[in-house]
C-alpha positions, 0 to 999 in steps of 0.5 A, a space after each residue: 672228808 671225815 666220817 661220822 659214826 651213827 649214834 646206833 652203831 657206837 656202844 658208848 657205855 662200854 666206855 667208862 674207863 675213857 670217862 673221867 669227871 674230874 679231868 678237863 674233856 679235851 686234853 691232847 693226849 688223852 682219847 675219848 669216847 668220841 674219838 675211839 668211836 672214830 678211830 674204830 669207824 675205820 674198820 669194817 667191823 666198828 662195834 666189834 673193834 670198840 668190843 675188842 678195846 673194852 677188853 684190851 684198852 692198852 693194846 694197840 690195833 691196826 687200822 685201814 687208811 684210805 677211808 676214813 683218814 690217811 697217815 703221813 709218816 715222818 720222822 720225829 724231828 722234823 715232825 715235831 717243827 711240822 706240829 709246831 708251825 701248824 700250831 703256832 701260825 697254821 690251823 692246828 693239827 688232826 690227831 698225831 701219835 708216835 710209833 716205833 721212832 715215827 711220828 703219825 700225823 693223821 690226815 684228810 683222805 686223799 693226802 696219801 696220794 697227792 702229798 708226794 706229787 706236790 713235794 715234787 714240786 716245790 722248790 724246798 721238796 729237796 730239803 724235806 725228809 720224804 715222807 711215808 705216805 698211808 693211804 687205800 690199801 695200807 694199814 698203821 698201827 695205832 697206839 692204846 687208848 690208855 696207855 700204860 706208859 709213854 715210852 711205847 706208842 702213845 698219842 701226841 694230839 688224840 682224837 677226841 671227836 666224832 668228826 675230827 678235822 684233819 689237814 689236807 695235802 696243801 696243809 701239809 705241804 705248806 708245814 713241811 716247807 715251813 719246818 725245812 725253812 726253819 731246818 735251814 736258818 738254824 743251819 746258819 744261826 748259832 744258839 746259846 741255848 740249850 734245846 728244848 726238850 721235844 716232847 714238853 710242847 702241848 697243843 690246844 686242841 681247842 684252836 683246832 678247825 
C-alpha cells in the first residue's frame, strides 16, 4: 500500500528548483516535485521536512520506514542483477538509491518483515546474499534531491510520483532468485567480454506498474 499526500499539505511552489522545462519529466534518476512530496509524507512532520529540503536540496535526510515504504538493503552487485531482472523480464522497480556502498531498494510496506521468512524457504535462499531488511521502527538515509555529484548517495531510479508503485516481498523474492540463478550460471560460463560497467544501464521508469 502507498501513501498519497493531500494537495493542502504539499507547498509545491517551493519546488521550483525540481522544475525544469526543458527536461523530459520522468528521468530515473532525477526527483520531482511529486516525488519528494512523497518522500517527505513519510515524516511526522511533511510540510516541515519539504521546508527543511528548500533550504538544503543537496543535503541528505533520514527517513522512517514502516509506513509509508520498507527498505531492502543489498549490496550493490547483486543489487544491480535485482534491478536488471525486474527491468527486463519482472514489473520494474520502485524507487532505488545507493548509500555508503549499499544499494536501497524501496518497497511495499510490510516487505521488511516477510522477505527474510520467504528467503528461508526458498531452495536458492542459501545463494543469496542476505539482505537488510528496514521496516516499523527503523530509519535510512536518503540521498539530496539534487545531488552535487554521483560519487555520494544518489538515487538509481527516483521518485517521481505521489503514489509510486513499489515491489512487494514475493516480487523480490522472485529478483533475488532470479539474480542467484544468474550468479550461478556465470559460475560455469566463460566470457570473452569485458564487464559492462554497473553503473551504464538506465531504467524506463515509464514501464513501471
Amino acid at each position: 500500500m502507498t501513501t498519497w499526500l493531500r494537495d493542502e499539505t504539499t507547498p509545491y511552489e517551493i519546488f521550483r528548483f525540481l522544475r525544469d522545462p526543458d527536461e523530459e519529466r520522468h528521468q530515473p534518476a532525477r526527483v520531482t516535485e511529486e516525488g519528494a512530496a512523497w518522500l517527505a509524507s513519510a515524516t511526522a512532520r511533511p510540510c516541515d521536512t519539504l521546508a527543511r529540503w528548500q533550504e538544503r536540496p543537496t543535503a541528505p535526510a533520514v527517513l522512517s520506514c514502516g509506513r509509508v515504504f520498507d527498505v531492502v538493503n543489498v549490496e550493490p552487485i547483486f543489487g544491480r542483477r535485482m534491478l536488471d531482472r525486474l527491468w527486463a523480464e519482472g514489473p520494474g522497480s520502485g524507487p532505488v538509491a545507493v548509500h555508503r556502498g549499499r544499494m536501497l531498494l524501496f518497497a511495499a510496506p510490510g516487505t521488511a518483515q516477510r522477505l527474510p521468512a520467504l528467503l528461508d524457504w526458498e531452495e536458492y535462499g542459501d545463494t543469496v546474499p542476505r539482505p537488510l531488511c528496514h521496516g516499523t521502527g527503523d530509519a535510512v538515509t536518503v540521498p539530496p534531491l539534487t545531488p552535487q555529484d554521483t560519487s555520494g548517495p544518489r538515487w538509481l531510479v527516483a521518485p517521481d510520483t505521489l503514489g509510486p508503485w513499489l515491489p512487494g516481498p514475493e516480487v523480490l523474492l522472485w529478483a533475488c532468485v532470479r539474480a542467484a540463478r544468474m550468479v550461478s550460471a556465470a559460475d560455469v560460463r566463460v566470457s570473452i567480454f569485458a564487464s559492462a560497467d554497473p553503473d551504464a544501464n538506465v531504467y524506463d521508469v515509464s514501464r513501471r506498474r
